[in-house]
VEXMAR-431893 format. One line per field, with one value per residue (C-alpha): residue number from 1; x, y negated, z; residue in three letters. Coordinates in nm, 3 decimals. Layout:
BEGIN
n: c(NUM	...)
u: c(X	...)
v: c(Y	...)
w: c(Z	...)
res: c(ALA	...)
% end
This chain:
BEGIN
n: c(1	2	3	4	5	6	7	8	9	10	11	12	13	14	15	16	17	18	19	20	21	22	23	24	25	26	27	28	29	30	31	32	33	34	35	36	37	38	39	40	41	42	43	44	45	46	47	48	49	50	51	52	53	54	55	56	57	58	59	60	61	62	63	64	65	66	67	68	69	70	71	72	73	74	75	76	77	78	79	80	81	82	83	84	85	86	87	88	89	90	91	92	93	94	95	96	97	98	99	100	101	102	103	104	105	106	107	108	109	110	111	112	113	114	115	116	117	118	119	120	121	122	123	124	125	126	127	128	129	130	131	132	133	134	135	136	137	138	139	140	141	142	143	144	145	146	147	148	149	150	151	152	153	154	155	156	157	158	159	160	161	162	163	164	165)
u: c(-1.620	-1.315	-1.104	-1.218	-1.185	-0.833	-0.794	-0.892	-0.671	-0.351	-0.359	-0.587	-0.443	-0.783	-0.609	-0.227	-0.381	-0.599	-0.252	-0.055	-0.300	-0.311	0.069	0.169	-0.106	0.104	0.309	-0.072	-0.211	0.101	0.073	-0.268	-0.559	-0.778	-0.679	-1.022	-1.219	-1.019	-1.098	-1.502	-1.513	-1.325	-1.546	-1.863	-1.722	-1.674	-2.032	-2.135	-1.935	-2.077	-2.429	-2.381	-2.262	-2.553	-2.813	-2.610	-2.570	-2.947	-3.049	-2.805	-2.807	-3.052	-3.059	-3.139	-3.050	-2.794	-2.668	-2.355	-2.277	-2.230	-2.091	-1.830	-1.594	-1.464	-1.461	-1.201	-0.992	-0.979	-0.887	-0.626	-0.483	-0.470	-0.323	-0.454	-0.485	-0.426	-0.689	-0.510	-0.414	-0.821	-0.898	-0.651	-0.718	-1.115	-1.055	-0.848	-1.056	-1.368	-1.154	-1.027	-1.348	-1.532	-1.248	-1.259	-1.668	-1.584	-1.363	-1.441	-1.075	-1.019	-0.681	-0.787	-0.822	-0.486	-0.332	-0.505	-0.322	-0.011	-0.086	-0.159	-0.505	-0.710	-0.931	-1.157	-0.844	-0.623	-0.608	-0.767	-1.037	-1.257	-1.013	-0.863	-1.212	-1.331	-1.370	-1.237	-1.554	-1.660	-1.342	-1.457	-1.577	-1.238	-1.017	-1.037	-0.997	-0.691	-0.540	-0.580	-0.344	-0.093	-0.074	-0.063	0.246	0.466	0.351	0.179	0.152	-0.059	-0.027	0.008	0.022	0.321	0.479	0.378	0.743)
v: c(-0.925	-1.062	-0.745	-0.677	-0.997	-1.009	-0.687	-0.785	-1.088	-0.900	-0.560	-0.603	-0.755	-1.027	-1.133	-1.184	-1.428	-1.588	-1.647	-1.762	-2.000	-2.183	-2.213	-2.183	-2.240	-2.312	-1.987	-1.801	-1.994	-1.907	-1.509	-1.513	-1.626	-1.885	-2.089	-2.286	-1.965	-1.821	-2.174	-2.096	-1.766	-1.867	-2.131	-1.906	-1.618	-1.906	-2.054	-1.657	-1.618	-1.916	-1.828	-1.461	-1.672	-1.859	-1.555	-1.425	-1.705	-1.830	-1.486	-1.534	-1.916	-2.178	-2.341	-2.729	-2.968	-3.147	-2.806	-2.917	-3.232	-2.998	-2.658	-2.906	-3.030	-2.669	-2.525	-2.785	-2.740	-2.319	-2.423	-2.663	-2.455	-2.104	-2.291	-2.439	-2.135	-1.857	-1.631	-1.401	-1.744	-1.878	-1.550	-1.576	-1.909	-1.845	-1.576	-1.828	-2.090	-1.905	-1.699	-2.084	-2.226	-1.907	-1.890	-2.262	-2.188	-1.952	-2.060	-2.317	-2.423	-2.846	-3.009	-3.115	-2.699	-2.661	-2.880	-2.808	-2.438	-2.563	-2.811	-3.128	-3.291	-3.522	-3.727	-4.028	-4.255	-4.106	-4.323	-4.131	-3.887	-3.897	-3.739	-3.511	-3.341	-3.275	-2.896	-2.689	-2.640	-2.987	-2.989	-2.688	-2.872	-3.111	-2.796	-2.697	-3.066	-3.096	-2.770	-2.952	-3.239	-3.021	-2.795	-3.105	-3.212	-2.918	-2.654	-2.866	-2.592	-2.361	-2.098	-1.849	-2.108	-2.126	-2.467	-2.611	-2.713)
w: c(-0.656	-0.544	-0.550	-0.945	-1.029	-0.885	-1.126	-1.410	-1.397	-1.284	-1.436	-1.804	-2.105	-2.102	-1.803	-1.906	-2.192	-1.953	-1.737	-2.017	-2.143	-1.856	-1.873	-2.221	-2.415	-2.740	-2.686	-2.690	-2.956	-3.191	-3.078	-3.257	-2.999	-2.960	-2.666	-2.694	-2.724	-2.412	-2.206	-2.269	-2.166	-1.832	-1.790	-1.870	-1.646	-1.322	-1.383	-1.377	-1.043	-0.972	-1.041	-0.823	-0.544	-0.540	-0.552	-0.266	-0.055	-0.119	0.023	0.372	0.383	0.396	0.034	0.025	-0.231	-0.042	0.037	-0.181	0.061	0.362	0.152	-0.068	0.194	0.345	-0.005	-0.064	0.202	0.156	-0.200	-0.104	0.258	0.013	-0.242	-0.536	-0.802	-0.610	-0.525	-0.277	-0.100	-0.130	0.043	0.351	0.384	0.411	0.687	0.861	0.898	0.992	1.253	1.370	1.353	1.551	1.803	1.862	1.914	2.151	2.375	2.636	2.722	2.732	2.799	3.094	3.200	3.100	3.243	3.568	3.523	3.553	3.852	3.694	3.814	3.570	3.751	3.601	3.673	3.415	3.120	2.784	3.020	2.807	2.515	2.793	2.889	2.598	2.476	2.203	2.135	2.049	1.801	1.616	1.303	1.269	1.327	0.924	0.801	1.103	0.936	0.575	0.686	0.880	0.576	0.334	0.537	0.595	0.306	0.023	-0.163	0.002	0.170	-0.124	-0.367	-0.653	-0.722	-1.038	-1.239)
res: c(UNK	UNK	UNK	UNK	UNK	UNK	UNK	UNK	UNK	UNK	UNK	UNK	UNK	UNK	UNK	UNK	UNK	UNK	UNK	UNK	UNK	UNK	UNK	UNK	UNK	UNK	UNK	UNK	UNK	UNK	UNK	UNK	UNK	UNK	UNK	UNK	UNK	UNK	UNK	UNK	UNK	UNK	UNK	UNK	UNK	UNK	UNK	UNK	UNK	UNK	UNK	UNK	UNK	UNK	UNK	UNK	UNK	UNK	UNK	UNK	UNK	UNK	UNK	UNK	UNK	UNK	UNK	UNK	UNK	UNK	UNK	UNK	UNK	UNK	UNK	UNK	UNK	UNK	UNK	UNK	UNK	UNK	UNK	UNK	UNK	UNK	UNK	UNK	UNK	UNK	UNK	UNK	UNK	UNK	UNK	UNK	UNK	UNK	UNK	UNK	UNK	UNK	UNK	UNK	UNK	UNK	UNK	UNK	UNK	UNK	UNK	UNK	UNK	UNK	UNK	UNK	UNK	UNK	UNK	UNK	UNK	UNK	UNK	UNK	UNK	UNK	UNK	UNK	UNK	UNK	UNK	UNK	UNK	UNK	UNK	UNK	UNK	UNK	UNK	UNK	UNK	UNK	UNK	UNK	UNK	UNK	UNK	UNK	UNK	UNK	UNK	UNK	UNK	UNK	UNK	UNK	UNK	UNK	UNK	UNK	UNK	UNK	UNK	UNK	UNK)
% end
């Protein structure tokens, strides 16, 4: 779904007026169509998308009505770490934070390990324990919101997003 509908926005004519009426809408509207008529069918082609998604997910997740409350939150940050509007972006950013989120699952390492690598010893003395033995694994679900601020700070665009001028 993604791939056709990231060709049917790039390479049909539907989809250059769809483009340029989200950034020129008075350029479109004086070439002859309807802006407003252009702004429903967008809208009735997402709640479609929308609609799919949810006949697919229902089938592979377990659907609840506060499904939204725990769902809601990482949509928002793939949005936001792909950069807003960009759907190559929303894609690499999805693969990135489940790969983060799995690897973090995973992997049983705590700063405490580390440092014990390199030949420093954290005993119950050392100020912070507590923070220092505790494992990537109990991190995992603050990993995508931690990658949300660092990407918010250095790249505020996205990572494939454009910069709105």
């Amino acid at each position: 779904m993604l791939l056709a509908l990231y060709l049917v926005l790039t390479r049909t004519r539907i989809g250059l007026v769809i483009q340029a009426s989200l950034s020129h809408p008075d350029m479109v509207e004086s070439l002859g169509h309807n802006v407003p008529r252009v702004f429903m069918l967008v809208f009735a082609g997402g709640t479609a998308l929308a609609g799919l998604a949810g006949v697919i997910g229902g089938v592979a997740f377990i659907t609840e009505p506060s499904m939204a409350a725990s769902v809601g939150p990482i949509v928002f940050v793939v949005a936001v770490v792909g950069g807003m509007g960009s759907l190559a972006g929303a894609f690499l950013a999805s693969l990135l934070i489940g790969m983060l989120q799995t690897f973090a699952i995973a992997l049983d390492w705590s700063l405490a390990g580390m440092l014990g690598t390199v030949g420093i010893t954290v005993t119950e003395q050392t100020p912070l324990y507590s923070l220092w033995k505790l494992q990537l694994s109990q991190v995992a679900p603050v990993l995508p919101y931690l990658l949300l601020v660092l990407m918010l700070i250095f790249r505020p665009k996205g990572l494939l997003g454009t910069r709105a001028d």
